[in-house]
Structures are given as C-alpha cells and as structure tokens.
C-alpha positions in Angstrom: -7.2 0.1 21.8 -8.0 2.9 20.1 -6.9 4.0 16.2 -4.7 6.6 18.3 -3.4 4.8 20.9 -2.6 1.9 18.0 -0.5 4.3 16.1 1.7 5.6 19.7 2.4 1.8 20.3 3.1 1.5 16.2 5.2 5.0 16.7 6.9 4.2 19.7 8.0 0.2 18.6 9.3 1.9 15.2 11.4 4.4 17.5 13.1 2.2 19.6 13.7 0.1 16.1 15.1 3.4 14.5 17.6 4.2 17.5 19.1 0.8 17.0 19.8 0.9 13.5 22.2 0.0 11.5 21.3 -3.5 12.9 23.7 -6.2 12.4 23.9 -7.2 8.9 23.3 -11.1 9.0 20.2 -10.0 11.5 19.1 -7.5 9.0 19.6 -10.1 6.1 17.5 -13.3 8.1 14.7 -10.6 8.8 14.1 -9.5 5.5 14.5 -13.5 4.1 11.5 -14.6 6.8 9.4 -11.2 6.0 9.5 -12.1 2.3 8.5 -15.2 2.9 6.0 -14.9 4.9 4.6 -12.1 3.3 4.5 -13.6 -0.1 2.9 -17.0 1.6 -0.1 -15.4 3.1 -0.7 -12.6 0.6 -1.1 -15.8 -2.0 -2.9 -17.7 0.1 -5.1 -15.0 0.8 -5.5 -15.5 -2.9 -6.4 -19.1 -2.6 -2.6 -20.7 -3.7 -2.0 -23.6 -1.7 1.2 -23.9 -1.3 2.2 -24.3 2.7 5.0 -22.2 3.8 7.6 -24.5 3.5 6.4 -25.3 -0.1 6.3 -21.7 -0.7 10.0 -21.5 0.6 11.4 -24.3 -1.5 9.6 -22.9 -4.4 11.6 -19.7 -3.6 14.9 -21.8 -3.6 13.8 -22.8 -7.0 12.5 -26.1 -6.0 9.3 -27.7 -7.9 6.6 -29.3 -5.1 5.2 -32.1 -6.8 1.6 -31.9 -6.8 1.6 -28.3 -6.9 0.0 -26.4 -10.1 2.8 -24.5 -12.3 0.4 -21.4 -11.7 0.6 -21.7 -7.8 4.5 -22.2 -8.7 4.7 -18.7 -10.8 2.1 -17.2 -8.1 5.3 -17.5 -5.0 8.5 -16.5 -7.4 6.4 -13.9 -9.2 5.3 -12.2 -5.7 9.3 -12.2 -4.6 10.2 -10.3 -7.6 7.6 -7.9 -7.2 8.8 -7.0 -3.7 12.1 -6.4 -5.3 10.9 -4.1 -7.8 8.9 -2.6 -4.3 12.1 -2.4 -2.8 14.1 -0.7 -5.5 11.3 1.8 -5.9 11.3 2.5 -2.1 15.3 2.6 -2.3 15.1 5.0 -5.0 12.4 7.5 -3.3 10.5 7.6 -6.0 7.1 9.2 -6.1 4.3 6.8 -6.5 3.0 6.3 -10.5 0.6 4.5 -12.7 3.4 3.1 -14.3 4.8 1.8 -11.0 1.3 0.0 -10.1 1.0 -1.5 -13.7 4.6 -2.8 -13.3 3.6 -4.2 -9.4 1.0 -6.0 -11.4 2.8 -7.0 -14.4 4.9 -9.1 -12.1 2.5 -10.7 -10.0 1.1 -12.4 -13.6 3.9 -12.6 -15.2 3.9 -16.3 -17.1 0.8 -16.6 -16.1 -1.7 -14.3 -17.9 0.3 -12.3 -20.6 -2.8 -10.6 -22.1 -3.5 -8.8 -18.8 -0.6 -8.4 -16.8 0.3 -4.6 -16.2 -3.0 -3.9 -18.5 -6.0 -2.2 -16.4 -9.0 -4.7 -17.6 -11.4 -4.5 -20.5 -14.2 -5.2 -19.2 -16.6 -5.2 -15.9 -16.5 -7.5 -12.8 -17.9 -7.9 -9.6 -16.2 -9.3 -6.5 -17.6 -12.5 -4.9 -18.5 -11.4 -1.1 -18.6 -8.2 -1.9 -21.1 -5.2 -0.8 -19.9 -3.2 -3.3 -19.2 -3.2 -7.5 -16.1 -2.0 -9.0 -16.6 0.9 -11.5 -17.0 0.6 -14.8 -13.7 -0.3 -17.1 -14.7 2.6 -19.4 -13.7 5.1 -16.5 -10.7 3.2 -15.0 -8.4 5.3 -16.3 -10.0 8.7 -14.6 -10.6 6.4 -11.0 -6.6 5.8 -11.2 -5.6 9.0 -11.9 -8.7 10.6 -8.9 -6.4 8.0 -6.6 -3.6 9.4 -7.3 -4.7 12.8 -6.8 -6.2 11.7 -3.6 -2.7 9.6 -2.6 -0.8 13.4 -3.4 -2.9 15.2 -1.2 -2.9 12.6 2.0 0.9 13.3 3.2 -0.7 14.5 6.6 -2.3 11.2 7.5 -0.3 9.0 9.6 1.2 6.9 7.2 -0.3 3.3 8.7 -3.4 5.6 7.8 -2.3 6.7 4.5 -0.9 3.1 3.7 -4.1 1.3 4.8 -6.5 3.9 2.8 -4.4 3.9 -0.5 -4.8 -0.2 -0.3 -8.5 -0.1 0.0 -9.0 2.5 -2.3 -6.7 0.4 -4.8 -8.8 -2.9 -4.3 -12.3 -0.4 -4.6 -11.3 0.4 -7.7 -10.2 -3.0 -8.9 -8.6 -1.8 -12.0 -7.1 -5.4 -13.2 -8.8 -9.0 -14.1 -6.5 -10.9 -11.6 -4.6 -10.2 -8.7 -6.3 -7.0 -7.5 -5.4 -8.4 -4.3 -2.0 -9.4 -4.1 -0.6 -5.8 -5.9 -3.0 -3.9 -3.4 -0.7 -5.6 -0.4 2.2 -4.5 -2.2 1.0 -1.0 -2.5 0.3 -0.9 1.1 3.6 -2.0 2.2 5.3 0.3 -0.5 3.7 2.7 1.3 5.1 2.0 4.6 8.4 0.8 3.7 8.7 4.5 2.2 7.9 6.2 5.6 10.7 3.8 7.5 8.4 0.9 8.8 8.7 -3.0 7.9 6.2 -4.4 5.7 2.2 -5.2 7.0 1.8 -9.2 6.9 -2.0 -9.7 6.8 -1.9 -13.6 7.8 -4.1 -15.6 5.9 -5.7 -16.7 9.2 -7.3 -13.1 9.4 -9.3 -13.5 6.3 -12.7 -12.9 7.3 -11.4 -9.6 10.1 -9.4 -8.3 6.6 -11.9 -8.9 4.2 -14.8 -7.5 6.5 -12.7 -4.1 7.3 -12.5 -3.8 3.5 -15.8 -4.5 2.9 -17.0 -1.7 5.3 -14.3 0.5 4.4 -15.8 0.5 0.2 -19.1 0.8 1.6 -19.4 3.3 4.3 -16.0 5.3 3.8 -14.9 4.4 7.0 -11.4 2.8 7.5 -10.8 2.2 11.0 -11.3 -1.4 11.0 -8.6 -1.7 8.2 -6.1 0.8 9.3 -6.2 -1.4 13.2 -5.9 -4.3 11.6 -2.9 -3.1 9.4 -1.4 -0.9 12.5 -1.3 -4.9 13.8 0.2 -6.4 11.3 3.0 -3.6 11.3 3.0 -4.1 14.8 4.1 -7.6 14.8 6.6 -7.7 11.8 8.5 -4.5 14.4 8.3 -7.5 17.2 10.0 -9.5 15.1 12.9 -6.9 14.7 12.9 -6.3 18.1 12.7 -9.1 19.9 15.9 -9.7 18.2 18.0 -6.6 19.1 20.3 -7.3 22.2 18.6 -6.3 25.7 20.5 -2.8 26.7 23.2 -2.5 29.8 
C-alpha cells in the first residue's frame, strides 16, 4: 500500500470514528485506560525497561513489582503523567513550544535524573546503531528553534506526515542525555491527538522496522518508511475504537 492510499484508509477509519462521536462515556474511558497503557509499555520498552505489561499496569495502580529496578518503576508512572500534560496541552490548543518539549522531557526523568530533566544536554553523544551523529550541544539551541520553524511552516502536510516528520526530526536532533526517545513518541502523538486522531502505539515488537525507518529517514531525508509505519500504528489504535462502536441498523 502506498503512503497515499495508507493515509485514505487512515482518513476514512478516522471518519467513520468522527461520525460516531460522542462515544459512550465508560467506552471512551476503557479506551483511553488500555491506550495509555499500552502506549507507555512499549514506548519504555522500546527503551529497554522491562517491565511486562501487566507489571507496567500494576505499577500504574501504584503497585511495587518486586524484582523490578526503582528506575524502571519511575520510567511507567513518569510516562502516564507526561501523557497528561500531552493531553492538557492538546485540550488547551496550544501551539507547540520549547517550553512544552522541555516539560514533556522533564517528566519522563523526573526522580530519576534531576540534573538533566527538561535541560537540552551539555555535551556531545552519538547513538549506538546509528548512521548518523547528533549535532553538536553548542548549536542545540538554534537546531530546536530551525524545528520549530520548520514544524510552523508544515500545516499542509497530512498530519500522520507532519506527525511522523516532527518525531524524526526531534530524535535527529537529540537535544537531551536520556530519553530522546520516549519524548519524541510523545511529540508524535501530541501531534496527532491535536488534528483529532488517537495516539500512534509503535509496539516494541517493531523495533528493528521503527528504528530502520528512522535511521533512513536522518540519513537520506526520506520519511516514507516512518510515516507507513506510524499511519499503522494510527491505523490500529482507530480499530480498537471501532471495532467497539455498535454495528449500524
């Protein structure tokens, strides 16, 4: 299937969502409890946390898994409060800041690396398994500000598109120590939850198709591998709504 043809079926599963709002509010409730979890499982296990699902959702219930580092612990309760600060900025139609993505960020560490959390880093990194090098920390602050320009000026892409491209060129840049990563996914899905669609769950089981679109997309400049793959992931979480609205007639 084609980029195209991926964003007609993305379009036209979002439409037939949209003409059956307001859903049901327990339905709307159980949806958004199994998306948050599932998001925040795989985006940290894309991360390398270890926590299983389960132990991720009892960690969310404020449950300790014995066995389980207190960082991994953090990792799952920090990642649901970030969505809620995702959600409030969505809810509030705000436009898209530096001071939003250092706040996404200073969640995701919070208790777990004061020093950096919400601070763009201090000094230079590479990325294991990656083709290319972030820039240098000396010129973070104009490649943040260049993204943002570039994120004003890309209202006419299809917003999977724009979604997708403002995530890659987020992780490119790789403006913080730690968790690069995790506040890239919650970028992207900021980024579609602002144009109506459900949040993008890249399942840890795509590692190596995710990582490889990313990899090509900083190297060449070409993002159709991550955009299909993230026009997939919408796909699915609009299943799950779906598949749950009662058949017509």
């Amino acid at each position: 299937m084609s980029p195209a043809d991926k964003h007609v079926a993305v379009d036209a599963a979002k439409s037939a969502l949209d003409a059956a709002r307001p859903l049901p509010p327990y339905t709307q409730a159980s949806l958004r409890e199994k998306l948050v979890l599932d998001w925040t499982f795989h985006s940290n296990a894309l991360a390398d946390n270890t926590l299983t699902l389960r132990e991720t959702k009892v960690v969310l219930e404020g449950i300790t898994v014995g066995g389980k580092s207190l960082r991994e612990h953090f990792e799952a309760i920090n990642h649901r409060d970030a969505i809620l600060l995702v959600e409030q900025i969505v809810a509030g139609n705000e436009p898209l800041s530096e001071a939003h993505i250092k706040d996404i960020h200073s969640l995701v560490l919070k208790g777990i690396d004061a020093d950096e959390a919400g601070r763009y880093r201090r000094e230079n990194v590479v990325i294991a398994g990656a083709s290319t090098t972030p820039p240098d920390f000396l010129h973070l602050n104009d490649e943040m500000r260049a993204l943002l320009a570039w994120y004003q000026q890309a209202g006419g892409l299809h917003a999977v598109e724009r979604a997708a491209q403002l995530h890659t060129r987020f992780v490119k840049i790789h403006p913080f120590v730690d968790g690069n990563g995790r506040t890239g996914r919650l970028l992207l899905n900021l980024e579609l939850m602002k144009s109506g669609y459900p949040p993008a769950v890249i399942r840890k089981e795509d590692r190596l198709a995710y990582y490889d679109a990313l990899d090509e997309a900083c190297v060449s400049g070409d993002h159709a591998a991550i955009i299909a793959l993230v026009a997939e992931s919408v796909q699915r979480s609009l299943r799950l709504y779906l598949d749950l609205l009662p058949a017509p007639g």
